[in-house]
C-alpha positions in Angstrom: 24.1 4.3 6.1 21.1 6.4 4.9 18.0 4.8 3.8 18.5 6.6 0.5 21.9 4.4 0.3 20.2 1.7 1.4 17.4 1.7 -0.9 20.3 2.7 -3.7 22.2 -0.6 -2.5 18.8 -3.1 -2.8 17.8 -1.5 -6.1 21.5 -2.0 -7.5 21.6 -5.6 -5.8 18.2 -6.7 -7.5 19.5 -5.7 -10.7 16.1 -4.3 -11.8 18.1 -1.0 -13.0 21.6 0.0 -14.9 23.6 2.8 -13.5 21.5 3.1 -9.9 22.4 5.8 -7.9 21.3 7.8 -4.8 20.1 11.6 -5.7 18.8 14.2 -3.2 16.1 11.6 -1.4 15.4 9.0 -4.4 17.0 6.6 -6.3 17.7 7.1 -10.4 18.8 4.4 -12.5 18.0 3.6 -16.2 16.5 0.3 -18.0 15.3 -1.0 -20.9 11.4 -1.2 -20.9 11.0 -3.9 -23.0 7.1 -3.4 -23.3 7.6 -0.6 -24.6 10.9 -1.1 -27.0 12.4 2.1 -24.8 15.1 2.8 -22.9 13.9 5.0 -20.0 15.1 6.5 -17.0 13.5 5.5 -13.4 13.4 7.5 -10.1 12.2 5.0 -7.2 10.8 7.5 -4.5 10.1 6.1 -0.9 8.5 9.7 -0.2 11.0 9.7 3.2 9.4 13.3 4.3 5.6 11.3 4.3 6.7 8.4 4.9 9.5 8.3 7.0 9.5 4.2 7.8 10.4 3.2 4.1 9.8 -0.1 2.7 12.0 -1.0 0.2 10.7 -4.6 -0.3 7.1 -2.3 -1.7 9.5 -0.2 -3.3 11.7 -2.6 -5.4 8.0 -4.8 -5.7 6.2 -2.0 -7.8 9.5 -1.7 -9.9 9.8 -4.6 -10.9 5.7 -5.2 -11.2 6.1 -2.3 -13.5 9.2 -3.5 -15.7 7.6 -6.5 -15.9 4.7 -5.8 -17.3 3.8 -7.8 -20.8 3.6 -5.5 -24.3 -0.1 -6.5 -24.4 -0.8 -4.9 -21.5 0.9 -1.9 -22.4 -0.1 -1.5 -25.2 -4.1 -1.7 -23.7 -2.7 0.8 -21.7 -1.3 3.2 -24.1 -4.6 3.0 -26.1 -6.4 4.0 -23.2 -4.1 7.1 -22.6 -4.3 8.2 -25.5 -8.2 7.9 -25.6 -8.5 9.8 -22.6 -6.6 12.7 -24.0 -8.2 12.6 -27.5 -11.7 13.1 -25.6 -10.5 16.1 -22.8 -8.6 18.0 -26.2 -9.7 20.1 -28.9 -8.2 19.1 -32.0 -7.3 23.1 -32.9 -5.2 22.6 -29.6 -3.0 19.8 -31.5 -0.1 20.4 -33.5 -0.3 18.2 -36.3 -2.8 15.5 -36.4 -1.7 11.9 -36.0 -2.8 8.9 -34.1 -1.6 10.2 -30.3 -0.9 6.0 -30.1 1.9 6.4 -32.6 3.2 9.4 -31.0 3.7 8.7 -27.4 7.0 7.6 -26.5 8.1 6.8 -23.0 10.5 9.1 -21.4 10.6 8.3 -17.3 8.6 6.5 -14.7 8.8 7.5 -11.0 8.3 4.5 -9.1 6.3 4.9 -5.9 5.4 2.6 -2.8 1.6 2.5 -4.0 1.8 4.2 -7.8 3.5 4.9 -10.7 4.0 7.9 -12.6 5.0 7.9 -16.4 5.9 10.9 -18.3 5.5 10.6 -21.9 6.4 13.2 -24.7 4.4 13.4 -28.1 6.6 15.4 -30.5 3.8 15.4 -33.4 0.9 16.8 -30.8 2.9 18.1 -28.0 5.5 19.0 -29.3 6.1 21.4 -25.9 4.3 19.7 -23.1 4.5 16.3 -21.0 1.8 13.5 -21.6 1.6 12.2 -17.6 -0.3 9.4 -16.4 -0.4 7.8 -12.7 -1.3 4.4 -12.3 -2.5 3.1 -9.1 -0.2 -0.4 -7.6 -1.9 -2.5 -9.8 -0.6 -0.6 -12.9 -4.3 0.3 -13.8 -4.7 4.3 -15.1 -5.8 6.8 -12.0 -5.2 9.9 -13.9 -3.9 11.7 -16.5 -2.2 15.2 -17.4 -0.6 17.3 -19.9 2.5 19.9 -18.9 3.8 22.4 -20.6 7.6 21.4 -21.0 9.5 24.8 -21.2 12.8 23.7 -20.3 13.3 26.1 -18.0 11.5 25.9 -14.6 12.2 22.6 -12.5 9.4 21.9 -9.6 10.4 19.8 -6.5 7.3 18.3 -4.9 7.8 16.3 -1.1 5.2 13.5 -2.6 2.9 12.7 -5.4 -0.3 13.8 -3.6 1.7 17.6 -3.8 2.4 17.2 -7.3 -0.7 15.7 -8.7 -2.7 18.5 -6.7 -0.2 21.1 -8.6 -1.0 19.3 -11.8 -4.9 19.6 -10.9 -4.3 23.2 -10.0 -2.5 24.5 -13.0 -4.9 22.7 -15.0 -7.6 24.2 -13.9 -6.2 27.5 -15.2 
């Protein structure tokens, strides 16, 4: 058995997500994010190619941390998102004003050993782009992005340090 079968095997036996499978060296499954009224898709990624001696017990820990987490606390958190992009945009970048709060909605969460990546869309002031923020284990924000979503190019990264310095990069732009 793989370890990305084996990791599929101990997420679908914990019963943290629906529909678990194995896909192309992480693990996809959806929930219901009750925090955040959403249902949501979640990739758990043991980062095999950085981390080749994976630990699922961290892995299926920072899921279920993460599901787990109470609406207060999200909400806190949501606030702070969006108060961090209010202050790094230009309101003549946004596309229709509104409270970003309101508008975020919770699309996916990549799970990692030691973080967590959600990936937010904001139809009212981005309508095109990706609202990203990592949170360290402890589910406290790290860092935040915006991506343009054009539906057309898909980017594989080998780990979350590679995509966050891609983020950085492009960003810088």
């Amino acid at each position: 058995m793989t370890q990305i079968a084996h990791l599929r095997d101990a997420i679908a036996a914990s019963q943290l997500l629906n529909d678990v499978q194995a896909d192309d060296g992480f693990v996809v499954g959806s929930v219901r994010f009750h925090a955040a009224g959403a249902d949501i898709h979640v990739n758990v990624d043991p980062e095999l190619a950085d981390n080749p001696d994976m630990d699922v017990d961290a892995l299926i820990a920072n899921t279920q941390r993460f599901l787990a987490m109470p609406a207060d606390q999200w909400t806190a958190l949501v606030h702070d998102i969006a108060l961090e992009v209010e202050e790094a945009v230009d309101d003549d970048e946004l596309q229709e004003p509104t409270d970003l709060r309101n508008d975020l909605r919770l699309h996916s969460v990549a799970v990692f050993a030691d973080a967590v990546l959600l990936s937010f869309v904001a139809p009212k002031q981005f309508p095109q782009c990706w609202v990203r923020a990592q949170l360290c284990e402890e589910l406290l924000l790290e860092d935040i992005s915006i991506d343009e979503n054009d539906g057309v190019e898909t980017i594989e990264f080998k780990s979350l340090d590679d995509l966050l310095d891609n983020l950085s990069a492009n960003s810088d732009k």
